[in-house]
N, C-alpha and C positions, 0 to 999 in steps of 0.2 A: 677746505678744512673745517668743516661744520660736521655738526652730527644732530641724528632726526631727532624729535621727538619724545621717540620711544628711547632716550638713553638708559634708562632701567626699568624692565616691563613687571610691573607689579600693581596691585592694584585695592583702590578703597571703596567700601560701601557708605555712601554716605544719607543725611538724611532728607525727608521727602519735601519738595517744594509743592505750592499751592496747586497747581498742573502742571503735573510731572508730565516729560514728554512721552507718548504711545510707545507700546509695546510694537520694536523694530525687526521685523524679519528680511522681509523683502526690499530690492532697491523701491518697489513702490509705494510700501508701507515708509520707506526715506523720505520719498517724494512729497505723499502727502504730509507727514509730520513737519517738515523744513518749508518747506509751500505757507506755511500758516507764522512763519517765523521771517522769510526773507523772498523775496522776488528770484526763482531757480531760473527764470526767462534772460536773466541776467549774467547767466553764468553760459561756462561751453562747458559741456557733459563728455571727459572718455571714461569710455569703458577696458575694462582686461580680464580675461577668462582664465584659471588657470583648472589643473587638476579636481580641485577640493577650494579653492577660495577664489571671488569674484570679487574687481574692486572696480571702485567708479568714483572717478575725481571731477569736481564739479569749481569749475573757476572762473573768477571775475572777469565778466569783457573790460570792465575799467577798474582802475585801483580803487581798495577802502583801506583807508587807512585811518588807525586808532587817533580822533583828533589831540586829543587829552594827553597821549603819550609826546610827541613833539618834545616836551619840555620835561617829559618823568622817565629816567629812566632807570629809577629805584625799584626794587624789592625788598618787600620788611621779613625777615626769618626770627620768629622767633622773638620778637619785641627790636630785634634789631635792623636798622634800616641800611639798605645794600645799594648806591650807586654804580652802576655802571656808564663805561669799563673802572675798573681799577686791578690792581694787580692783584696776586696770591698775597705777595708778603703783607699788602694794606687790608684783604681780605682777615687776616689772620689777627693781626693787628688790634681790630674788631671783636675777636674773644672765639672767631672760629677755628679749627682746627683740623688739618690734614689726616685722614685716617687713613687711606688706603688710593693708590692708584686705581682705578677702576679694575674689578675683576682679579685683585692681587689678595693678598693678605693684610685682615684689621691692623695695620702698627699705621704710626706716627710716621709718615714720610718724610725722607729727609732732603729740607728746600735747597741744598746746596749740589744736589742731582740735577745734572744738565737735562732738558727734554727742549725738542721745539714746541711740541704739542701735546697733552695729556687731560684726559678724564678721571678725576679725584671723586671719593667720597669722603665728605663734610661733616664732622660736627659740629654743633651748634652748643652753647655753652650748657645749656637745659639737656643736654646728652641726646640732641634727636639728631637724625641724619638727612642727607640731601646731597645731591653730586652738582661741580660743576661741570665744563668745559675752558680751560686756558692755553692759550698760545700767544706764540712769538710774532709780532705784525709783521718781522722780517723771514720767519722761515728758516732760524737760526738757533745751535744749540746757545740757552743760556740755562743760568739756577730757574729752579722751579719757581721761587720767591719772586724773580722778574717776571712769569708768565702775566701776560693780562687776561683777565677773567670773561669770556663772553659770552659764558652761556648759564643758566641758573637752571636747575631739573631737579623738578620732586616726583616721585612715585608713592602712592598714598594704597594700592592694595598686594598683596601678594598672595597668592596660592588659587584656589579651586575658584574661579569667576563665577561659576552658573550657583553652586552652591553658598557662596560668601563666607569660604574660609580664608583666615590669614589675614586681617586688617593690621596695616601696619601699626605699632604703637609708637613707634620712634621715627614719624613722619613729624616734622617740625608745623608747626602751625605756621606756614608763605602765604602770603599776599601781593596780587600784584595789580597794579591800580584800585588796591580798597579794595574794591568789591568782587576781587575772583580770589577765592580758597580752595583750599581742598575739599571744602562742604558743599562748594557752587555746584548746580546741575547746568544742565545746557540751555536751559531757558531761561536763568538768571544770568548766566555768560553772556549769554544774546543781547540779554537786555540795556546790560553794562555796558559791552564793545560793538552793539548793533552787528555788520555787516560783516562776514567773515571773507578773506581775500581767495581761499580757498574750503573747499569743504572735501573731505574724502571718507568715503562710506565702504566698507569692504562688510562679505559677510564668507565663513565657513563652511562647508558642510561635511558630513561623515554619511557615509550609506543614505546616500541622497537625504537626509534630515540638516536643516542648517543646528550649526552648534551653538558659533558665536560671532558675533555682530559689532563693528567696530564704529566709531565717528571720530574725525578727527576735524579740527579746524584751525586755521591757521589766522592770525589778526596780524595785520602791515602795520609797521611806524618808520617814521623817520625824522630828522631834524637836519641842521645843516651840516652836521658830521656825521651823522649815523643811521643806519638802514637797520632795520629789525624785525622779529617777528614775537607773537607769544602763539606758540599751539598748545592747544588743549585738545587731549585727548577724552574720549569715552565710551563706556559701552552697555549697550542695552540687555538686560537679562531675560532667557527664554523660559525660568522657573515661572509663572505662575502664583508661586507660594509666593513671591518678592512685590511689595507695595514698590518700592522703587525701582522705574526703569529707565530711567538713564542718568549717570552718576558719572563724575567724574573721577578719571584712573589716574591721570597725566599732566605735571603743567610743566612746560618750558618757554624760559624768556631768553631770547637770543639777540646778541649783536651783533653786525660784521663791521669787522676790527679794519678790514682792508688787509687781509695776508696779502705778502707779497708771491 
């Protein structure tokens, strides 16, 4: 009972770092961009072919895990600082507010609906938004209010990617160990969290021209209760006109609660 990454695929342009990473088409034009960032000899390489999209997952022979995290396992939204786990009801508690089960209709949800498990959208008191994920560690209906929180997801662009329409404006300003935002590119991520536990590179194409180009990377933590991950998503644009190519779309910070 987890959900990927991508819990709501929308996406932000954000602004240019000192070097930016290269312009990504190719899995080789991946290779060499990440080559210069982290040891790929290190990883095991699959590949998978499909119609129109190609992906290539690239993963650690030994674990990295985020050392720093061990002991944090906060998120600040919005000037407000988010410990994990805690439930909805202590979520709310906090000043944030239930909008909508995921994919339902903008109202106020109401916490005294039994669910075992459910994907919310968030506000934040400053009126920005952000989804979690909450469930029952038993696998059990109870109130929404009891659910425990374990997963935190922002999406920072939406609409036309190659062209950069649609930046969200009701993306809350998140933080997750300081130094990753929704402004971090992939070479200030790197820098912060070093070693990523997994890296996956997929690219599109239409009429044999590639379209769009994804990266994703996943950072390990743990402590002596808890196992977790934060992926960050992102993608590189094929426009030319665009100083910035690679920007972060994605961030999720996940915990496993132990579902039963």
């Amino acid at each position: 009972l987890t959900v990927t990454c991508a819990v709501l695929v929308t996406w932000l342009l954000c602004s240019c770092s000192a070097k930016p990473m290269g312009r990504i088409v190719t899995q080789d034009d991946f290779v060499a961009e990440f080559s210069k960032r982290t040891d790929l000899s290190a990883y095991t390489m699959e590949s998978a072919g499909y119609e129109e999209t190609f992906e290539y997952t690239y993963t650690a022979k030994t674990a990295c895990e985020i050392k720093k995290a061990k002991r944090n396992f906060q998120v600040e939204i919005d000037g407000i600082r988010v410990t994990l786990p805690l439930t909805v009801k202590e979520l709310t508690e906090l000043g944030f507010e239930l909008v909508a089960i995921y994919g339902g209709d903008q109202q106020t949800v109401d916490l005294s609906v039994l669910e075992r498990c459910a994907t919310f959208d968030v506000r934040t008191p400053d009126g920005n938004t952000f989804t979690i994920y909450a469930a029952n560690k038993a696998n059990e209906l109870i109130p929404i209010e009891d659910l425990t929180v374990m997963q935190v997801a922002c999406a920072f662009y939406e609409g036309d990617s190659t062209y950069g329409v649609g930046e969200r404006n009701d993306a809350p300003d998140i933080r997750f160990f300081k130094g990753v935002t929704g402004a971090s590119t992939v070479d200030s991520v790197m820098k912060e969290l070093k070693t990523p536990q997994v890296i996956y590179f997929s690219r599109t194409e239409y009429n044999g021209e590639t379209t769009l180009t994804n990266i994703q990377m996943t950072f390990a933590f743990s402590n002596k209760e808890y196992r977790g991950d934060l992926c960050v998503s992102a993608k590189t644009l094929l426009d030319d006109t665009v100083k910035q190519t690679s920007y972060i779309t994605d961030l999720s910070y996940r915990i496993d609660i132990g579902i039963d």
